[in-house]
RODO-2510 file (C-alpha; in nm, 4 decimals, decimal comma):
residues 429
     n   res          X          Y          Z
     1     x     1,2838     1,3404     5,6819
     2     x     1,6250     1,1609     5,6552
     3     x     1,6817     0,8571     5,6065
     4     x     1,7134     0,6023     5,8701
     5     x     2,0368     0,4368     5,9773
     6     x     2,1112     0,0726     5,9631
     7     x     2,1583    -0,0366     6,3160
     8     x     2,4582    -0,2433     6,4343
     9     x     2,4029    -0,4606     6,7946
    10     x     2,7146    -0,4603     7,0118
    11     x     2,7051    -0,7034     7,2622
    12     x     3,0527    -0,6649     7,5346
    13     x     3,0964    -0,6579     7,9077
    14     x     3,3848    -0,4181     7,8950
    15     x     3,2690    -0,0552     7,8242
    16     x     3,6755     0,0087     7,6739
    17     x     3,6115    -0,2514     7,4142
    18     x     3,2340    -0,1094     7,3171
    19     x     3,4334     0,2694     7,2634
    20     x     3,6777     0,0900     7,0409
    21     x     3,4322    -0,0707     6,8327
    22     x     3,1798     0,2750     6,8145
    23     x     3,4970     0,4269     6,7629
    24     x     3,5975     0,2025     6,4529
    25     x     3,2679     0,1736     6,2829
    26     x     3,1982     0,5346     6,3218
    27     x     3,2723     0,5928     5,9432
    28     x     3,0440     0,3616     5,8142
    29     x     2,7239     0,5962     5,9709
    30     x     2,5969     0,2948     6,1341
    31     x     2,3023     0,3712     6,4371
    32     x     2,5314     0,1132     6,6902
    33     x     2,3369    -0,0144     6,9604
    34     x     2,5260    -0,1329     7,2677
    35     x     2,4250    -0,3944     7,5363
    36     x     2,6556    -0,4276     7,7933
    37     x     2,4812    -0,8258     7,8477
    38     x     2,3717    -1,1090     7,7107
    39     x     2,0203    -1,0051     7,9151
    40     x     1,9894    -0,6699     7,7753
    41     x     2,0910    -0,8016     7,4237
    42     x     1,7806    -1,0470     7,4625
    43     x     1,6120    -0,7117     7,5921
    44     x     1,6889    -0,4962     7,3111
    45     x     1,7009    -0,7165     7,0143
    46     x     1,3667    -0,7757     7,0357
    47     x     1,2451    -0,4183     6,9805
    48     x     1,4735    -0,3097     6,7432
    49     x     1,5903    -0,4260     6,3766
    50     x     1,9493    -0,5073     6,3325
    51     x     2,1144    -0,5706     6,0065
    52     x     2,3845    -0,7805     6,2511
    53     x     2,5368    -0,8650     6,5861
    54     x     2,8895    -0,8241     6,7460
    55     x     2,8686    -1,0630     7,0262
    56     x     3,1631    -1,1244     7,3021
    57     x     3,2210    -1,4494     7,3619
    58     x     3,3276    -1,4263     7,7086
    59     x     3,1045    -1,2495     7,8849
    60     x     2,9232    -1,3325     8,3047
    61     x     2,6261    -1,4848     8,3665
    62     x     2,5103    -1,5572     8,0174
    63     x     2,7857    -1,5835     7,7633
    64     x     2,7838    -1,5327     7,4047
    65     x     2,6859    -1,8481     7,2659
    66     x     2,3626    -1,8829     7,5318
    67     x     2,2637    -1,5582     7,3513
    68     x     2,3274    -1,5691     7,0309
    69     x     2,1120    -1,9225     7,0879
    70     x     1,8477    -1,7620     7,2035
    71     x     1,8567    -1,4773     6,9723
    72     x     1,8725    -1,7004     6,6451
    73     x     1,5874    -1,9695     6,8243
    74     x     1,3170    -1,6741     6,7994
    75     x     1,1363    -1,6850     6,4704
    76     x     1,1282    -1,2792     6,4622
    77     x     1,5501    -1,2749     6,5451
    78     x     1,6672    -1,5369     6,2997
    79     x     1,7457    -1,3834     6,0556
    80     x     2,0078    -1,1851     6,2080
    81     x     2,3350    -1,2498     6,1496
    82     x     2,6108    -1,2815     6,4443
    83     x     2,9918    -1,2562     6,4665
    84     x     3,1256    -1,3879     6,7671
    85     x     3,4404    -1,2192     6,9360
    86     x     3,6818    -1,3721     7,1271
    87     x     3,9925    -1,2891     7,2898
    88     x     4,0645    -1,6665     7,3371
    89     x     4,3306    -1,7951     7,0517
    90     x     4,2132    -1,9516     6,7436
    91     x     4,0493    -2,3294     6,7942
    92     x     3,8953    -2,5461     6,5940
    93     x     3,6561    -2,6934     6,8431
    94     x     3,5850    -2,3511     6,9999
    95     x     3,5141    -2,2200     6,6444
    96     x     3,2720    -2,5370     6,6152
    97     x     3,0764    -2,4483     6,8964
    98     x     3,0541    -2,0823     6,7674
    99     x     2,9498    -2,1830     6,4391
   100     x     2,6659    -2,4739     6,6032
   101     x     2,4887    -2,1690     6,8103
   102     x     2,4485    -1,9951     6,4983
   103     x     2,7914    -1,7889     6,3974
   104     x     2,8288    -1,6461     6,0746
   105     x     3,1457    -1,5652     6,1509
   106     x     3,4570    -1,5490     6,3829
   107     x     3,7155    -1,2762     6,5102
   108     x     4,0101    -1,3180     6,7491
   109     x     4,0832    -0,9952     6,9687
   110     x     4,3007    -0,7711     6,9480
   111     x     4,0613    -0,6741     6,6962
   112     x     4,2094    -0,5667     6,3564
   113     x     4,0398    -0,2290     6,2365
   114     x     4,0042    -0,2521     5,8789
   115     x     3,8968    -0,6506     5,9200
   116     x     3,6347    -0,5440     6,1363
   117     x     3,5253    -0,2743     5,9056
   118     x     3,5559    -0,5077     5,5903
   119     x     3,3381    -0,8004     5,7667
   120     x     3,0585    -0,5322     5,8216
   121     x     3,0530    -0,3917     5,5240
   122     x     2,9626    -0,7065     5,3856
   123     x     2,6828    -0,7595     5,6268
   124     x     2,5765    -0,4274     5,5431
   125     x     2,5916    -0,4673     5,1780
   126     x     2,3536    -0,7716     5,2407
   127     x     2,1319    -0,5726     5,4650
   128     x     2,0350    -0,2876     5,2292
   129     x     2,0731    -0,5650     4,9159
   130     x     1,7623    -0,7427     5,1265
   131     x     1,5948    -0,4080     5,1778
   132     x     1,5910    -0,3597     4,8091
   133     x     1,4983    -0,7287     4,7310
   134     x     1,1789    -0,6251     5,0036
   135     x     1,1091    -0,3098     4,8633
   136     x     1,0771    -0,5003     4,5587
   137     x     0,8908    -0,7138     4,6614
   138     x     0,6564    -0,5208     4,8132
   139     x     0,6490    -0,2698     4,4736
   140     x     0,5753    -0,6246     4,2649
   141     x     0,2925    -0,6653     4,5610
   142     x     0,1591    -0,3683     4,4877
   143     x     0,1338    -0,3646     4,1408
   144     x    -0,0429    -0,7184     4,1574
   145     x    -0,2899    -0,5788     4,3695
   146     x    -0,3501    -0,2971     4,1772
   147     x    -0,3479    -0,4632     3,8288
   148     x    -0,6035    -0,6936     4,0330
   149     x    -0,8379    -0,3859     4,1084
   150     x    -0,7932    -0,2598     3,7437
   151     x    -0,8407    -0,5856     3,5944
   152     x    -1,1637    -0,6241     3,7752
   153     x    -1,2715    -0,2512     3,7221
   154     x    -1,1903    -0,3516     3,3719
   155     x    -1,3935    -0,6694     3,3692
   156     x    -1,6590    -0,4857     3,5410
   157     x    -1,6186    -0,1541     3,3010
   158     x    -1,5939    -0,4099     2,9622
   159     x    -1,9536    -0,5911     3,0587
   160     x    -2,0553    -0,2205     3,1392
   161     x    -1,9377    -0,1040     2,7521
   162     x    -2,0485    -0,4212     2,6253
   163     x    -2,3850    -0,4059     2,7569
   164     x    -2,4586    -0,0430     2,6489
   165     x    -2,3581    -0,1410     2,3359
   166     x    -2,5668    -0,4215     2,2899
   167     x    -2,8575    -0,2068     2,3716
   168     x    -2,7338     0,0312     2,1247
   169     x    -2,7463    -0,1986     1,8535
   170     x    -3,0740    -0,3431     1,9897
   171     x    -3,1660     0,0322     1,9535
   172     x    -3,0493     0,1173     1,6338
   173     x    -3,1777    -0,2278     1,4939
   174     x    -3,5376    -0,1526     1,6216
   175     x    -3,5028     0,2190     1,4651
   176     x    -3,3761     0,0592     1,1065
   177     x    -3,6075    -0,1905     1,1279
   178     x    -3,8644     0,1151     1,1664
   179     x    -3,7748     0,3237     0,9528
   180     x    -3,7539     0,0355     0,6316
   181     x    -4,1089    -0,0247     0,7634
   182     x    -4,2006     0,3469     0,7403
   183     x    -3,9670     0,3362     0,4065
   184     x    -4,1871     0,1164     0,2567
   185     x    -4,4922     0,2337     0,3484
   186     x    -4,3965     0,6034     0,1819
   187     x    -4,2945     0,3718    -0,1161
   188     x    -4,6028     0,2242    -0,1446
   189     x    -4,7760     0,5171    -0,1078
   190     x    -4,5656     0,6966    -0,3862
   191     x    -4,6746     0,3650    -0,6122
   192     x    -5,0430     0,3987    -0,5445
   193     x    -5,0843     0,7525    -0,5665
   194     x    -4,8792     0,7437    -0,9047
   195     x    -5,0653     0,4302    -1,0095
   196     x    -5,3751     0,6420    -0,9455
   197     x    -5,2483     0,9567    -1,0748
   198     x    -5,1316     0,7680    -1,4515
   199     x    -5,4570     0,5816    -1,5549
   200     x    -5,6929     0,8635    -1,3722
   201     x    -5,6340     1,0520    -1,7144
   202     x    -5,7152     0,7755    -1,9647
   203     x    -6,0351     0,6189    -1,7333
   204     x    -6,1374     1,0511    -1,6779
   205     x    -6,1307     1,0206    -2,0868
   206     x    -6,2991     0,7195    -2,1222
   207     x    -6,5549     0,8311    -1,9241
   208     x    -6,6375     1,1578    -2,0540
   209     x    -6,6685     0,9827    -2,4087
   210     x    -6,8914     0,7385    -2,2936
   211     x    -7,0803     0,9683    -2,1150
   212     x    -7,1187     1,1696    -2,4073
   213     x    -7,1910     0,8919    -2,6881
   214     x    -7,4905     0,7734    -2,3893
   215     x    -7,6252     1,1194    -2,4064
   216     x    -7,6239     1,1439    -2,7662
   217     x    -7,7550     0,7945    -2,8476
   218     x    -8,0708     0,8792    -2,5905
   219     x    -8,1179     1,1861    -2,8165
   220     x    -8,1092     1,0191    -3,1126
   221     x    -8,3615     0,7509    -2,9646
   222     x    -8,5964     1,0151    -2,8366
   223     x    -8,6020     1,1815    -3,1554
   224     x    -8,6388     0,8479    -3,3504
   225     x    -8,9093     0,7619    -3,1452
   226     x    -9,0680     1,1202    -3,2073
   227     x    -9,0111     1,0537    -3,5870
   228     x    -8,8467     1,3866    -3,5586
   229     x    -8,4937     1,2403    -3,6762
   230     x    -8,3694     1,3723    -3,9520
   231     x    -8,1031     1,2771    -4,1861
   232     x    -7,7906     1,5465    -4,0723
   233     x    -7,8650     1,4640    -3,7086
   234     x    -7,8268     1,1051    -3,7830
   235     x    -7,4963     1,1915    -3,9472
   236     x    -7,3697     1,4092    -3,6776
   237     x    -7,4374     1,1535    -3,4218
   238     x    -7,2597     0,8829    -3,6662
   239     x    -6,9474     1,0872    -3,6935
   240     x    -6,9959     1,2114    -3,2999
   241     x    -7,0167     0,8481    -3,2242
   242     x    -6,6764     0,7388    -3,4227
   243     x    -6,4935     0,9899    -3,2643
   244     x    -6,5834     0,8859    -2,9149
   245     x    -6,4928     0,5469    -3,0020
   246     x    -6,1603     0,6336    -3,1270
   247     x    -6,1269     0,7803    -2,8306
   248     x    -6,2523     0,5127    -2,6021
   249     x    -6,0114     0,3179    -2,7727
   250     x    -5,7335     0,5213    -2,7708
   251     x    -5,7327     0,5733    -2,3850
   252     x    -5,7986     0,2343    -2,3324
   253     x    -5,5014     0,1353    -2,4963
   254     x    -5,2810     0,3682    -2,3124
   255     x    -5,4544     0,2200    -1,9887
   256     x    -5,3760    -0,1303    -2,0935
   257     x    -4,9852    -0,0225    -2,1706
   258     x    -4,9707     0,1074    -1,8077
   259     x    -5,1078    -0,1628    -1,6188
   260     x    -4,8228    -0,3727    -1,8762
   261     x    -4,5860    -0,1271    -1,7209
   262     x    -4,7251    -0,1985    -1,3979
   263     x    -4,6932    -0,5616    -1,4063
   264     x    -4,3309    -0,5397    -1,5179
   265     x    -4,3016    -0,3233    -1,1514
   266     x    -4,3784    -0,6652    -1,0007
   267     x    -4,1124    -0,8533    -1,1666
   268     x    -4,2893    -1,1803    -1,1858
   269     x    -4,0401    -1,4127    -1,4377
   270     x    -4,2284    -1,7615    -1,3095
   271     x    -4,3217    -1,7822    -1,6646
   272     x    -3,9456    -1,7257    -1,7896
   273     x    -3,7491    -1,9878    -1,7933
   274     x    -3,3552    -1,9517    -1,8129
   275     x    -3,1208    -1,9434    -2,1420
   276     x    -2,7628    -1,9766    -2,1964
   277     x    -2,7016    -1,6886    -2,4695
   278     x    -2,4204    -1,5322    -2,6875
   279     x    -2,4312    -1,1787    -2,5154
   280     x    -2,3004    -0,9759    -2,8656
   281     x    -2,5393    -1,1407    -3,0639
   282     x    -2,8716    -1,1220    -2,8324
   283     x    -2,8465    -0,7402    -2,8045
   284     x    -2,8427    -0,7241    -3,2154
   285     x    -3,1416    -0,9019    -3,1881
   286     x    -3,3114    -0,7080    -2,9754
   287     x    -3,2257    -0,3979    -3,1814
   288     x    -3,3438    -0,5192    -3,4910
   289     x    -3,6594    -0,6092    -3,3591
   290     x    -3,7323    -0,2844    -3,1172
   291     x    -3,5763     0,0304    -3,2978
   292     x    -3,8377     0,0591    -3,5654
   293     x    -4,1312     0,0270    -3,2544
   294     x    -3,9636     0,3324    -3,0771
   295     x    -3,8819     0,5535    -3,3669
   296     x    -3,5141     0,5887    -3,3014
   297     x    -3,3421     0,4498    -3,6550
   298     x    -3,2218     0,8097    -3,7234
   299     x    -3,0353     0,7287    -3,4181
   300     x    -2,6662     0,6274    -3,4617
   301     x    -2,6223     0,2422    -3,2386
   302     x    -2,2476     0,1472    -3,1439
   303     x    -2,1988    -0,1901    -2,9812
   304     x    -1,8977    -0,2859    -2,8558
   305     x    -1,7526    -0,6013    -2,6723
   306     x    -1,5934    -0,9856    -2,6849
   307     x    -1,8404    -1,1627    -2,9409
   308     x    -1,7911    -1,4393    -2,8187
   309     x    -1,8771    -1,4088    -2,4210
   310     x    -2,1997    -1,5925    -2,3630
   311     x    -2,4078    -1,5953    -1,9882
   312     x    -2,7094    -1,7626    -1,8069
   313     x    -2,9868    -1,5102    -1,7893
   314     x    -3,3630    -1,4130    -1,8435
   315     x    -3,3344    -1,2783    -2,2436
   316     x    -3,6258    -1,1266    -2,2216
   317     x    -3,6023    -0,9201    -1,9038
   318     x    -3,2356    -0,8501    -2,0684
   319     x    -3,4746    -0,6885    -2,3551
   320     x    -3,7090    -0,5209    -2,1902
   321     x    -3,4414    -0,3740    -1,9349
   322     x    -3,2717    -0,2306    -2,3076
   323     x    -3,5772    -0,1591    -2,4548
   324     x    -3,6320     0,0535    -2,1180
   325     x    -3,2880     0,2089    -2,1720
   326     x    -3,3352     0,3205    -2,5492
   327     x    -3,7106     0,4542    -2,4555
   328     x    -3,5568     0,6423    -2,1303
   329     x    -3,3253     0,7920    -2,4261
   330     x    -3,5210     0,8708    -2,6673
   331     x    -3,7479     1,0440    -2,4553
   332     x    -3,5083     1,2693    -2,2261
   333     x    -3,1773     1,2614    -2,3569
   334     x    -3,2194     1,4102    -2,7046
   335     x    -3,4633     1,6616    -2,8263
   336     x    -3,6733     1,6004    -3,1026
   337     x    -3,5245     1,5930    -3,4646
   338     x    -3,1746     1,5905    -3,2915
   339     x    -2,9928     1,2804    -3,4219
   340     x    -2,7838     1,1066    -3,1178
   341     x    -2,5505     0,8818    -3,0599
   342     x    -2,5668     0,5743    -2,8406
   343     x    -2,3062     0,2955    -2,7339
   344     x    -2,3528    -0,0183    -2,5554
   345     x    -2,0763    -0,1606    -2,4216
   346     x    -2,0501    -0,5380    -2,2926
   347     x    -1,7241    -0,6536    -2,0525
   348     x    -1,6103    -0,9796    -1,8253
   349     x    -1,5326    -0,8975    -1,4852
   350     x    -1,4131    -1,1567    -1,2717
   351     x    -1,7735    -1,3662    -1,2959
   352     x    -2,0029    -1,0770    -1,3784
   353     x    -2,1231    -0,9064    -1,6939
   354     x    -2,0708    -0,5227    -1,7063
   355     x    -2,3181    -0,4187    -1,9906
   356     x    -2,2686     0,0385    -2,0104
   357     x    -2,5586     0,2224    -2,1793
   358     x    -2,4537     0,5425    -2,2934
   359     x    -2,6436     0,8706    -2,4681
   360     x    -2,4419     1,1806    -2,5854
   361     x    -2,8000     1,3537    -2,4876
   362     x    -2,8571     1,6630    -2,2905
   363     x    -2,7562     1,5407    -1,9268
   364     x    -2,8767     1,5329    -1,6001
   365     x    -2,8416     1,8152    -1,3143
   366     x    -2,7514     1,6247    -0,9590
   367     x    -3,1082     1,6326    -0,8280
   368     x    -3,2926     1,5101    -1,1139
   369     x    -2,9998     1,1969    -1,1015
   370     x    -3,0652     1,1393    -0,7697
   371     x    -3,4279     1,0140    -0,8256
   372     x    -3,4088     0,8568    -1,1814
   373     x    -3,4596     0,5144    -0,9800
   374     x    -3,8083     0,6401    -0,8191
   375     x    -4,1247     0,4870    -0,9270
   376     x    -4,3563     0,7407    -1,1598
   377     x    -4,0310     1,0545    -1,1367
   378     x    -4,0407     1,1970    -1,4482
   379     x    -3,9116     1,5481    -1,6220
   380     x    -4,1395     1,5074    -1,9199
   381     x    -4,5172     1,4087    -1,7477
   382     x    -4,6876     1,6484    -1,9960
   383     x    -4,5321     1,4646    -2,2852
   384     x    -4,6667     1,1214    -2,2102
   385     x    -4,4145     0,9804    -1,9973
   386     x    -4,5181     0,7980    -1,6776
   387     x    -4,1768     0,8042    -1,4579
   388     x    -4,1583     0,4181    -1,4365
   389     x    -3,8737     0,3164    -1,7212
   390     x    -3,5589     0,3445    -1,4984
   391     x    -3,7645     0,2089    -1,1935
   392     x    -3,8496    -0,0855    -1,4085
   393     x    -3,5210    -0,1516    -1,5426
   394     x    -3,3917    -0,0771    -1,1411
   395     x    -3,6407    -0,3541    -1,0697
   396     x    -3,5801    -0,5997    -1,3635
   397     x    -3,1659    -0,5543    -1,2668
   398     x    -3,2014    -0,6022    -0,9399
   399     x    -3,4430    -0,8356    -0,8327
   400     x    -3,4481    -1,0495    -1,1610
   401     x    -3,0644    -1,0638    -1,2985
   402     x    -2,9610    -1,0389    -0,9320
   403     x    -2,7285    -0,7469    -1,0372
   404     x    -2,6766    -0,3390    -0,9644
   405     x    -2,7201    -0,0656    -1,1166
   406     x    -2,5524     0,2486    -1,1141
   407     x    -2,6665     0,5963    -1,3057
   408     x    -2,4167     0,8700    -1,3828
   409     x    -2,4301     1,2023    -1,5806
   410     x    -2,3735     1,5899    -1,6719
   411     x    -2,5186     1,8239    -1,7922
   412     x    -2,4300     1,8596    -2,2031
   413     x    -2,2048     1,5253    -2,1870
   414     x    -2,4962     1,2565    -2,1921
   415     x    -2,5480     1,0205    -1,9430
   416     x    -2,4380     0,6618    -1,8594
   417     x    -2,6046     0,3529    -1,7022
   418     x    -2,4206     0,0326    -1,5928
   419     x    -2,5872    -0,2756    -1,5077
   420     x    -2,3430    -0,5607    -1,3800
   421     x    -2,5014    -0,9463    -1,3028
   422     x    -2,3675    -1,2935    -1,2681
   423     x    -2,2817    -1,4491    -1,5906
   424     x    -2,4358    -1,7678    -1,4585
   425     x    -2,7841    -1,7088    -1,2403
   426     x    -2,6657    -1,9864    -0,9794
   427     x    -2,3860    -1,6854    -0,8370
   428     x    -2,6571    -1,5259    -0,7164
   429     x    -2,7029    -1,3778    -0,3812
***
């Protein structure tokens, strides 16, 4: 489709003087209108858009200025600009009157070509200036409106989003929160049936001995009271009787050091009250008093650190959580009549201890690391060991010293432990 023309109104009784202007604008492809009256002007400009108006002067019945008066008086023709031509000499007051109905501009016939030309070409320049200005306009519109629709489709879309998303996290919060509950429960059920499992064995002992001492003392009694006793049965039931006792006793004691075990699960420290301590020289202590109970001074003992760093802490959960660590050792890392090494390092970071337990032992593979920190796990269950040192020391680190723990190791190269804690026990969390 092309593109439309800007239209030109000529307003002139004399058809000669209408050729001569068609004739002169012809170059400037202009769609030129002509009205042969100030009637038919009124007529036409009306239905039409004109970028301007040539407009005789001089012309019957209605002249130029009673049009153009008209023309500019109407709120949809007002904007158009008009030219009057004349062929009446140049006067001021006739210019006046020109300019008061609404002239934008005058010309004198005979009518020079190229100033006619050069007048409308500025009009014209104007015209498609405003049709850009409109278009513009109109584009700016537009784009308002639109940003308008996708700023509420936006709005609308956002509370959308945010919605779904707060019933996502409602979601996922009600599924965590389900499956810590269900966590726990499997914990606890892990703790019981281990709990069960570890002093079912000593009690199963216990009462198999006493079942057995019972039977023997009623035979003994029935046979005293049937003066039928006899010297060897009364020492066979003697030494029958010292051996169950031993045994009683023995199994009882390992009972009683499991439910200690037990109660150190719990981490209950209301009874422990809070020390300021020289780090260096608490851990000698500790040593010195606890390597003789656990049968490790063929063990070499490296301790390294400032001497003179000093924290706020629980000594003895700090002891039992070492005492823990050298057992843990002892027990898994080196085989027996292997002598080992072990370092204990002690750093400052920022305001936490670092304290590094370290074997040179045999090494974990990646499953058995990944469950050192579960209650009653253990690689050695026929040897004595109940799975609960590194879940006690877990506990002890954690809930006690407010710290971490972290557990790392290889097969061959040993395996190291790092607790880190507050040096004072008011950082904590």
């Amino acid at each position: 489709m092309s593109e439309l023309r800007p239209k030109i109104l000529v307003v002139d009784d004399e058809p000669n003087n209408l050729r001569v202007y068609e004739r002169i604008l012809a170059p400037l492809n202009l769609d030129i209108v002509k009205a042969s009256s100030g009637l038919k002007a009124l007529a036409i400009v009306h239905k039409q858009d004109f970028f301007l108006i040539l407009m005789d002067v001089q012309m019957p019945g209605m002249d130029g200025f009673e049009t153009a008066s008209l023309i500019l008086d109407h709120p949809k023709t007002s904007h158009i600009p008009v030219i009057f031509i004349t062929a009446f000499a140049r006067d001021e007051a006739f210019e006046f009157k020109g300019y008061m109905n609404g002239a934008v501009d005058y010309l004198v016939k005979p009518i020079n070509d190229e100033i006619l030309k050069s007048k409308v070409c500025v009009f014209l320049e104007l015209y498609k200036e405003r049709l850009r200005l409109d278009n513009a306009y109109k584009t700016k519109k537009k784009a308002e409106e639109e940003l308008k629709v996708h700023k509420e489709n936006l709005e609308e879309t956002v509370k959308e989003r945010t919605k779904e998303l707060q019933e996502s996290i409602e979601h996922l919060l009600t599924t965590q929160d389900k499956l810590v509950k269900v966590e726990k429960m499997a914990s606890l059920g892990r703790l019981v049936a281990g709990v069960a499992h570890e002093l079912n064995t000593p009690i199963g002992v216990c009462v198999t001995a006493a079942s057995f001492i019972e039977e023997e003392t009623r035979r003994i009694s029935q046979s005293f009271n049937d003066e039928s006793l006899d010297a060897d049965d009364l020492s066979a039931f003697i030494d029958c009787s010292i051996q169950g006792a031993e045994m009683l006793l023995s199994n009882l004691d390992r009972a009683s050091n499991l439910i200690k075990k037990f109660k150190l699960v719990a981490v209950d420290v209301s009874t422990e009250e809070l020390s300021v301590l020289n780090v260096m020289a608490h851990i000698d202590e500790i040593i010195v008093q606890i390597l003789p109970a656990l049968d490790m001074t063929h063990h070499q003992i490296t301790i390294e650190g400032d001497k003179e760093l000093t924290l706020e802490t629980y000594p003895e959960t700090l002891k039992q959580v070492l005492k823990e660590l050298m057992l843990n050792s002892m027990t898994h890392a080196f085989e027996k009549g292997v002598d080992g090494h072990i370092s204990i390092g002690v750093n400052k970071v920022e305001n936490k201890m670092s304290i590094s337990f370290h074997d040179n032992g045999c090494g974990m593979e990646a499953e058995t690391l990944a469950m050192v920190f579960e209650p009653f796990f253990t690689t050695r269950r026929g040897s004595g060991a109940s799975g609960l040192g590194l879940y006690i020391v877990f506990n002890l680190a954690t809930h006690v010293l407010k710290g971490e723990v972290a557990c790392s190791s290889e097969v061959g190269k040993g395996t190291e432990i790092t607790i880190t804690f507050p040096l004072e026990h008011s950082y904590q969390s």
